[in-house]
LOPA-906800 format. One line per field, with one value per residue (C-alpha): chain; x, y, z negated; residue number from 1. Coordinates in steps of 0.5 Angstrom, whole numbers, padded with zeros to 4 digits. Each point is the difference from the previous one (the first is absolute). Example, Ala and Ser with C-alpha at 12.3 -4.5 7.8 and 13.67 -1.06 7.14 Angstrom:
2
cadena (A;A) $
xx (0025;0002) $
yy (-0009;0007) $
zz (-0016;0002) $
num (1;2) $
This chain:
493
cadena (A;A;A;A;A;A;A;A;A;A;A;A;A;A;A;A;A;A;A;A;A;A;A;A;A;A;A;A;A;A;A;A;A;A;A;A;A;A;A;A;A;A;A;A;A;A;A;A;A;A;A;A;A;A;A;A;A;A;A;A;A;A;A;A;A;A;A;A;A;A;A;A;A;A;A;A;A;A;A;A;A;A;A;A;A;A;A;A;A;A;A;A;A;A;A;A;A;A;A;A;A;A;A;A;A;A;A;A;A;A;A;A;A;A;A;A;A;A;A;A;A;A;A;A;A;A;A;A;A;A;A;A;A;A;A;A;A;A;A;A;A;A;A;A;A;A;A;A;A;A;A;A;A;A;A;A;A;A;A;A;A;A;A;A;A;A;A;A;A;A;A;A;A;A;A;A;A;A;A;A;A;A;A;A;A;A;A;A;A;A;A;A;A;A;A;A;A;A;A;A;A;A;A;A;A;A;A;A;A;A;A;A;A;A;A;A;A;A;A;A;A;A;A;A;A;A;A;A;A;A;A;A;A;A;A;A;A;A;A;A;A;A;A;A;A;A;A;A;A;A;A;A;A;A;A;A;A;A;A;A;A;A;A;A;A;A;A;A;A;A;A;A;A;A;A;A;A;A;A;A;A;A;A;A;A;A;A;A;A;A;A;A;A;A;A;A;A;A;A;A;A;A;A;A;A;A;A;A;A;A;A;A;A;A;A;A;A;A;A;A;A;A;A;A;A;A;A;A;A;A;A;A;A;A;A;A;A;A;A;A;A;A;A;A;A;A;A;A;A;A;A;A;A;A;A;A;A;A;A;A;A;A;A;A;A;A;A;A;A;A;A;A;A;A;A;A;A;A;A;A;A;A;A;A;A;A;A;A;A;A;A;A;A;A;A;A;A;A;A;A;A;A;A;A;A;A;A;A;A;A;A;A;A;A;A;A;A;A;A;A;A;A;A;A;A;A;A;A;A;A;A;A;A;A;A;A;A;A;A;A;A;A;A;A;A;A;A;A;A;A;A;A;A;A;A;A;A;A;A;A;A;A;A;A;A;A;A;A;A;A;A;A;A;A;A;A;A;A;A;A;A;A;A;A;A;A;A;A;A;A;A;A;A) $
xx (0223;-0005;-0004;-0008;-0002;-0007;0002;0004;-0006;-0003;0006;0000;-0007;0000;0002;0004;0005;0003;0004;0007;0002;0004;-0006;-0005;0005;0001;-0007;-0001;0006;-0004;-0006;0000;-0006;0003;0005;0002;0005;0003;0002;0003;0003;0005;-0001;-0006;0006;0001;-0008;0002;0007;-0005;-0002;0007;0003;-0006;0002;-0005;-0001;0000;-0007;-0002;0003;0000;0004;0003;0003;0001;-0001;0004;0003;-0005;0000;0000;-0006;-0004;0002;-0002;-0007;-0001;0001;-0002;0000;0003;0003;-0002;-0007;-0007;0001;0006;-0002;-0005;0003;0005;-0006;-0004;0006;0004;-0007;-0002;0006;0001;-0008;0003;0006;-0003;-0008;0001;0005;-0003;-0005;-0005;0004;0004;-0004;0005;0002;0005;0002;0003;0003;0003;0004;0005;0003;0004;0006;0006;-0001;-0006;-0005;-0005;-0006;0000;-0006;-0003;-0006;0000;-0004;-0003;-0005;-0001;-0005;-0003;-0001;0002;-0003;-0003;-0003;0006;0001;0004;0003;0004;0002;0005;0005;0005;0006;0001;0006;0007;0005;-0001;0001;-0005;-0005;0002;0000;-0008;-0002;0002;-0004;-0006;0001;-0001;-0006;-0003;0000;-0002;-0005;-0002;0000;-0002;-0004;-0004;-0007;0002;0001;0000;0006;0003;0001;0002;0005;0003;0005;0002;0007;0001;-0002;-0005;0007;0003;-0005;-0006;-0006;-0004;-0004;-0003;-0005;-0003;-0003;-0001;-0004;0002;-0002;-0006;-0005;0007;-0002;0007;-0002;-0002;0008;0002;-0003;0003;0007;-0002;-0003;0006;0005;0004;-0002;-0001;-0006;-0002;-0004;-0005;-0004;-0008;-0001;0004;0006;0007;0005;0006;0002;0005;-0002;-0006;0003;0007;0002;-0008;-0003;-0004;-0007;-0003;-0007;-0001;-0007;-0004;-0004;-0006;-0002;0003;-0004;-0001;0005;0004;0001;-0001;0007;0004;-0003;0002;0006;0002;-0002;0004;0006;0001;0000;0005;0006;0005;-0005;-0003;-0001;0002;-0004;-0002;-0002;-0006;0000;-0006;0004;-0004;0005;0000;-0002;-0007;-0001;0003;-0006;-0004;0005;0001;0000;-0006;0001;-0007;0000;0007;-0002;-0006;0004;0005;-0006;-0003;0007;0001;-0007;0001;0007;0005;0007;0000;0006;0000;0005;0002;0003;-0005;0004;0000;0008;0001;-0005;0005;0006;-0004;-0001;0006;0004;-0003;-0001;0004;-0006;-0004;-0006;-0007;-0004;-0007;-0004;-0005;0000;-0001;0005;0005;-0002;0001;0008;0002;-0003;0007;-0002;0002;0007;0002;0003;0005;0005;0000;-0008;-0004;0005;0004;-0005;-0002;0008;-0002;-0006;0001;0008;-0002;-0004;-0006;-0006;-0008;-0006;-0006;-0006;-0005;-0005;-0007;-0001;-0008;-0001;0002;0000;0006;0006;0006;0007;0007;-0002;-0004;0001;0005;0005;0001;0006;0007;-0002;-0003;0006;0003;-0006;-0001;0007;-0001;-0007;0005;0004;-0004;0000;-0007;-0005;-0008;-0004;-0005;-0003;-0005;-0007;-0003;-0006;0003;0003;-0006;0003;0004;0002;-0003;-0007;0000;0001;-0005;-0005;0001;-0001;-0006;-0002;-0001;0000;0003;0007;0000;0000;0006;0005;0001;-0005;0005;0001;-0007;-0001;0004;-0002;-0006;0001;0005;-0003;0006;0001;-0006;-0004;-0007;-0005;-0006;-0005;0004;0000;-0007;-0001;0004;-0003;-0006;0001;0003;-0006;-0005;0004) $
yy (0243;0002;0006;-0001;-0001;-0001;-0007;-0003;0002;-0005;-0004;0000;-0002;-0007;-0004;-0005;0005;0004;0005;0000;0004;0004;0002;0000;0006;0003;0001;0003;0005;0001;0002;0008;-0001;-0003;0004;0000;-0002;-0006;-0001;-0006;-0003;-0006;-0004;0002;0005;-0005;0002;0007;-0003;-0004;0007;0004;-0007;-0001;0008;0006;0000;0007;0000;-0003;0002;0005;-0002;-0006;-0001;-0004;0003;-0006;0002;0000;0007;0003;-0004;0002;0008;-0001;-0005;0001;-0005;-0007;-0007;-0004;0002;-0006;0001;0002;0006;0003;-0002;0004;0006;0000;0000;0005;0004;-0001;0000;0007;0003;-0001;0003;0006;0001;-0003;0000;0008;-0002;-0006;-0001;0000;-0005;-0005;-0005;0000;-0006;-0002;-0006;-0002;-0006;-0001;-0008;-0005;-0004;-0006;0003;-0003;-0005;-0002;0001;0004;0000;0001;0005;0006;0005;0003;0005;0005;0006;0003;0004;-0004;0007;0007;0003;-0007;-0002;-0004;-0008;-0004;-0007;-0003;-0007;-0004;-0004;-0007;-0001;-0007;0000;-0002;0005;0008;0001;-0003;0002;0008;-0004;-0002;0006;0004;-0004;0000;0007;0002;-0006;0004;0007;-0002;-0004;0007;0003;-0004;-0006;0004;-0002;-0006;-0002;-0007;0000;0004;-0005;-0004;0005;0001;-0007;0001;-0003;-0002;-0006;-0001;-0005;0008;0004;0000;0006;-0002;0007;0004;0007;0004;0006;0008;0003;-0007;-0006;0003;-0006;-0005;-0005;-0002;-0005;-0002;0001;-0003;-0007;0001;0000;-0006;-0003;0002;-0003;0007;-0002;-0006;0004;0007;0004;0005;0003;0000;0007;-0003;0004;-0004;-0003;-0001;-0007;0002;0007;-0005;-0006;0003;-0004;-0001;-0006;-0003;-0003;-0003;-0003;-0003;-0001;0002;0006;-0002;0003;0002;-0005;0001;-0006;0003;0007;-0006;-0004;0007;0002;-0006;-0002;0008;0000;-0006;0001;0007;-0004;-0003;0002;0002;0004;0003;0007;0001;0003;-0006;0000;-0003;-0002;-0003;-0004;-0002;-0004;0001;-0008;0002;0006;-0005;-0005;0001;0001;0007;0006;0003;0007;0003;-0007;0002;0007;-0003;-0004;0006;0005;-0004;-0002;0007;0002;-0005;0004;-0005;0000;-0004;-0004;-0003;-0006;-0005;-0004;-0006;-0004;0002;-0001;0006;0004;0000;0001;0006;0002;-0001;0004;0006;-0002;-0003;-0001;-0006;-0001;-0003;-0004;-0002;-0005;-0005;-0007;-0001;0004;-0004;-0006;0002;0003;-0007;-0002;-0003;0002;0006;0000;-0005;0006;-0001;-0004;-0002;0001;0002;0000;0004;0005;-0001;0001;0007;0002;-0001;0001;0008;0001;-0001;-0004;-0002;0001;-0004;0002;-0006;-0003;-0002;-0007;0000;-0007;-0001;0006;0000;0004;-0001;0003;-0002;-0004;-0006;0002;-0006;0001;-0007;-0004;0001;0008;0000;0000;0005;0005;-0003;0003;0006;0001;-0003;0007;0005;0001;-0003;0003;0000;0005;0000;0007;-0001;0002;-0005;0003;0000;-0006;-0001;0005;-0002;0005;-0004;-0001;0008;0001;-0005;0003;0008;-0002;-0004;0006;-0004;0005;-0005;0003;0006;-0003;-0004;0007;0005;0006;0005;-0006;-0001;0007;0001;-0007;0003;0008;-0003;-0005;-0005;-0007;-0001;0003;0003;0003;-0004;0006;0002;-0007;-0001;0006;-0004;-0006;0004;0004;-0006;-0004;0005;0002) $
zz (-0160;-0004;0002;-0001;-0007;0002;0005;-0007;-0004;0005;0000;-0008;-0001;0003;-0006;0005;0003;-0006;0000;-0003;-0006;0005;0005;-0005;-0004;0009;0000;-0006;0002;0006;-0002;0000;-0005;-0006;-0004;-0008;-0005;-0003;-0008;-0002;-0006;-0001;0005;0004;0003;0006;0004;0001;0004;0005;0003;0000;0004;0005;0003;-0001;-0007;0000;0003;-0006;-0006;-0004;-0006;-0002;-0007;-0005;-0008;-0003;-0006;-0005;-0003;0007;0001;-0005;0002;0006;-0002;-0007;-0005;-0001;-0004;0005;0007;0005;-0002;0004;-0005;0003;0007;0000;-0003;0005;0006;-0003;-0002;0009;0004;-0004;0001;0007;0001;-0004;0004;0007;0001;0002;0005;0003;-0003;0006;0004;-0006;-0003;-0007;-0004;-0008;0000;-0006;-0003;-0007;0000;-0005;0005;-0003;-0004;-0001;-0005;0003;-0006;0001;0004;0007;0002;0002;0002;0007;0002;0004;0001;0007;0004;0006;0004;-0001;-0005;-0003;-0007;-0003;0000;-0004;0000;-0005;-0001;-0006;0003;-0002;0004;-0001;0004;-0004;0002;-0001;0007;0002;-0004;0003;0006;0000;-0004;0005;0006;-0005;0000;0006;0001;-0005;0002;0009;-0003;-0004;0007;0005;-0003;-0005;0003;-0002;-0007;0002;0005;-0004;-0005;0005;0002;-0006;0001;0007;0001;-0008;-0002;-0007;-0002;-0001;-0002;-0004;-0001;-0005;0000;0005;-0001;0005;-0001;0003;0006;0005;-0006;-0002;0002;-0002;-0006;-0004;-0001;0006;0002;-0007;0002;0008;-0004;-0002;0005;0005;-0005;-0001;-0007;-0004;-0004;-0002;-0006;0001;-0006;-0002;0004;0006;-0003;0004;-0005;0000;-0003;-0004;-0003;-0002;-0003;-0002;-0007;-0001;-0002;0005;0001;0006;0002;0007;0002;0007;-0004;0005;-0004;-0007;-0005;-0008;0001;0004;-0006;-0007;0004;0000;-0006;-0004;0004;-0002;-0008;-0001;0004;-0004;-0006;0002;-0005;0006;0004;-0007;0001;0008;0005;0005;0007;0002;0008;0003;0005;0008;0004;0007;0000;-0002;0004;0006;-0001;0004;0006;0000;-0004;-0001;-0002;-0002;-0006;-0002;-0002;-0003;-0004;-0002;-0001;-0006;-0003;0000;-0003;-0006;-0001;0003;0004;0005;0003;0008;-0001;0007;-0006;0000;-0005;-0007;0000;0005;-0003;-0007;0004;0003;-0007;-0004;0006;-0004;-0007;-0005;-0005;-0001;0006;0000;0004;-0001;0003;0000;-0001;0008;0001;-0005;0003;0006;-0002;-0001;0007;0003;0007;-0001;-0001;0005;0004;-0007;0000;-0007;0000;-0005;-0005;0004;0001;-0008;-0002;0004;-0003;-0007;0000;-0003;-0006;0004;-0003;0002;-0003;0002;0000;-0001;0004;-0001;0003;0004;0000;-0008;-0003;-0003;-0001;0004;-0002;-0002;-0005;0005;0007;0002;0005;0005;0000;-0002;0000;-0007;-0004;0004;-0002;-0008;0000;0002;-0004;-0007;0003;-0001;0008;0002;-0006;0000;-0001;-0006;0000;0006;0001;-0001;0004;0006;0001;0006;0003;0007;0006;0005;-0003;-0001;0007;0003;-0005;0003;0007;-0001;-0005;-0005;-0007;-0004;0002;-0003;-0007;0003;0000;-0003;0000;0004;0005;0002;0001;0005;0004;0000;0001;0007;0000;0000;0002;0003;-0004;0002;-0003;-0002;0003;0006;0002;-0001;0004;0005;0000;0002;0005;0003;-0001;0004;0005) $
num (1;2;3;4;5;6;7;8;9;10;11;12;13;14;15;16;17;18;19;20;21;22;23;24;25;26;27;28;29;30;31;32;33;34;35;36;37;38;39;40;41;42;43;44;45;46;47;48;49;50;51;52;53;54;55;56;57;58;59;60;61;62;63;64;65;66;67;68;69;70;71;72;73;74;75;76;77;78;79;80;81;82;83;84;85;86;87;88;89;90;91;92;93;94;95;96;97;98;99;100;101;102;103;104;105;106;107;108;109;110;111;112;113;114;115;116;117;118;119;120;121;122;123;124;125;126;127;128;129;130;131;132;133;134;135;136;137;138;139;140;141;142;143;144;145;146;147;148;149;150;151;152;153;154;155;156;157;158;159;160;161;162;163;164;165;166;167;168;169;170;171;172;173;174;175;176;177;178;179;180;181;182;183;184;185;186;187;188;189;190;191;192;193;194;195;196;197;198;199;200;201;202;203;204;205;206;207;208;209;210;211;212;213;214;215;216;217;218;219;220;221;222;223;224;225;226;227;228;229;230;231;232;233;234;235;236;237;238;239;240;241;242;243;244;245;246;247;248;249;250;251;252;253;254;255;256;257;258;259;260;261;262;263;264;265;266;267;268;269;270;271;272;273;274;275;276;277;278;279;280;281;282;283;284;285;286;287;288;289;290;291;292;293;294;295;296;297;298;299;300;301;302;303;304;305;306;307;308;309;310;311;312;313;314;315;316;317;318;319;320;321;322;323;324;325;326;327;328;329;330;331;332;333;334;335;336;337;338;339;340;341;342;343;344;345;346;347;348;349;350;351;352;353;354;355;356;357;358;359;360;361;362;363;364;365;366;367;368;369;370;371;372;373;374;375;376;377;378;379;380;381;382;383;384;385;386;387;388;389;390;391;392;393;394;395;396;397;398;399;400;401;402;403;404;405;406;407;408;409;410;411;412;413;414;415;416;417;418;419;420;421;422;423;424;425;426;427;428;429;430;431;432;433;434;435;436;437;438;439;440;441;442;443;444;445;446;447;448;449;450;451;452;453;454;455;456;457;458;459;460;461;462;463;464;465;466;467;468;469;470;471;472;473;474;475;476;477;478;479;480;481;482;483;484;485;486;487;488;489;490;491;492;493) $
């Protein structure tokens, strides 16, 4: 039987011996220090039940309910737009952990650690028409007397059957709430936790933010780019001050605009792609007038070059997208045929990609799709089987001087008429609004020339980019008299 929490702790730290959904809600029943209350809409309703069926659940919960008509919700919770919505989740914990403090913390308030979970959720409905999903959350105390915390996660059941999204809702549940207790000093195994007996065949998180007195040297987008990196989620978004963003609050019904690149660092060229990719596509009649969303896409493809992750040149990357005021989406989808099936699970909108010449010609590089059985048509059939189009970004030829575009690039062998025909459809398009003075202006060089104090770079970026390479001294930069002072002092030693 299961008696001392503080040796399951140290059971349940060890990645390699799980815990069950039973153990993991046993010890939190056990733990005199934790003690709050449980508020659950729709299907989410499944997680309190772990606690009440592992036995002693009267030492941990305060409250259980579950506010499911709409009216009885918005008594209790305020009214809202939609009820399956980060909006409303956060009302719920507000409202419950507030409650419990008013009614409890005089009592107990010197030896319980108090905590709300909530969860608001639409489970597949009988027709099995609607989107399966939902926000999970919970604020709690570390200690008594504690400054809050608060983790909230959106989740997509993926599973066919109602029952079994209840089913991996509730073990989800009770991993995120023993993660929040037990495995709070590390957001990373947190994360890993948060899957524990599930599978990302039945359950995806394509959100997660931290935040409160125990996160308060979290970055989420560090955590953004760990839920793609341990495939809890094929991508994630975060926005311009590092803001984490739910894909479909984002994308909902919203024209789509997509540039891929490794932003080491942000280029001229870099902002004249988005930006001639941008006026065109908002031109278009069927986007005319509609908001577009603008992504400037890292793949983990790039990030991984070098081996492994390299934290600190992730975040600067981030940071000088966020400096010229862009949103940033972290992919695992390689192949642009899987980026589109990730974009138009959320919209029903027309969706653009821009690129350069290199990398059209590289998309009809049939070694990619190997893994198809039906090759590169295959993978084309996918791309294209949406109102998605292409515009690319000409390039500027070295040797010759001149521009390569759709128009005189050749496509080798049989391939050539499959992308004639898809430049006569109005699918593959070229840019002709572009900066002709920025045509030099390649990535790798502007990175050579920063490490090697070569100021020419700074002409090569936008002006809020380049301060703040220089003000945090990113991607190897160091400044001219610094390193002077260096080579002195080294040389007269």
């Amino acid at each position: 039987m299961l008696t001392r929490p503080n040796r399951i702790e140290a059971q349940g730290a060890d990645r390699h011996s799980k815990l069950s959904t039973n153990e993991k809600a046993l010890q939190i029943n056990l733990d005199p220090l934790r003690y709050g209350a449980f508020a659950e809409i729709g299907a989410g309703q499944e997680v309190a039940r772990w606690f009440f069926k592992v036995g002693g659940a009267a030492g941990t919960i305060s409250k259980s309910m579950s506010a499911y008509d709409m009216a009885v919700s918005d008594a209790i919770y305020g009214r809202c737009k939609r009820y399956v919505s980060r909006e409303r989740l956060q009302s719920m914990l507000d409202y419950e952990h507030q409650l419990n403090m008013e009614r409890l913390q005089a009592a107990r308030g010197g030896s319980t650690a108090f905590f709300a979970f909530a969860d608001t959720v639409a489970a597949r409905n009988f027709q099995g028409t609607n989107e399966c999903h939902g926000w999970m959350g919970v604020k709690f105390q570390s200690h008594p007397r504690d400054e809050d915390s608060r983790i909230i996660i959106h989740v997509r059941m993926l599973d066919h059957e109602n029952g079994l999204q209840q089913e991996a809702l509730g073990i989800v549940g009770v991993n995120l709430l023993y993660a929040a207790f037990f495995l709070h000093h590390q957001p990373h195994r947190m994360l890993e936790s948060l899957l524990d007996n599930l599978t990302t065949e039945r359950l995806e998180i394509d959100m997660v933010e931290f935040s409160g007195i125990e996160f308060r040297h979290v970055d989420n987008r560090v955590m953004s780019l760990k839920l793609v990196q341990l495939r809890l989620s094929g991508a994630a978004i975060f926005g311009p001050t590092g803001e984490v963003l739910q894909p479909s609050a984002l994308l909902y019904k919203r024209p789509i605009l997509v540039e891929r690149g490794s932003f080491r660092p942000v280029t001229k060229v870099n902002m004249d792609m988005v930006r001639c990719a941008h006026d065109r596509f908002a031109a278009e009649p069927e986007v005319q007038e509609k908001p577009v969303v603008q992504l400037m896409e890292i793949a983990m493809s790039n990030l991984l070059a070098a081996g492994e992750i390299d934290l600190g040149d992730f975040l600067a990357r981030a940071d000088v997208l966020g400096a010229v005021g862009k949103t940033v989406l972290i992919s695992d989808y390689f192949e642009y045929y899987r980026l589109a099936a990730y974009l138009t699970r959320y919209t029903s909108e027309p969706i653009a990609v821009t690129m350069g010449v290199a990398n059209l010609l590289d998309l009809f590089n049939e070694k990619y799709y190997t893994g198809l059985e039906g090759g590169i048509l295959e993978a084309f059939g996918k791309l294209f089987t949406k109102d998605l189009r292409l515009y690319v970004y000409p390039l500027r030829d070295h040797a010759t001087g001149l521009l390569k575009t759709v128009e005189n690039i050749e496509i080798p062998g049989t391939l050539h008429n499959l992308f004639r025909h898809l430049v006569e459809q109005g699918r593959i398009k070229q840019l002709d609004n572009f900066d002709e003075s920025v045509l030099h202006i390649f990535s790798r060089d502007v990175l050579k020339r920063i490490k090697e104090n070569d100021s020419a770079w700074e002409g090569m970026v936008p002006s809020e980019v380049a301060a703040m390479v220089k003000n945090r001294q990113l991607f190897g930069y160091r400044d001219p008299e610094t390193a002077e002072d260096a080579a002195f002092a080294a040389a007269n030693r």
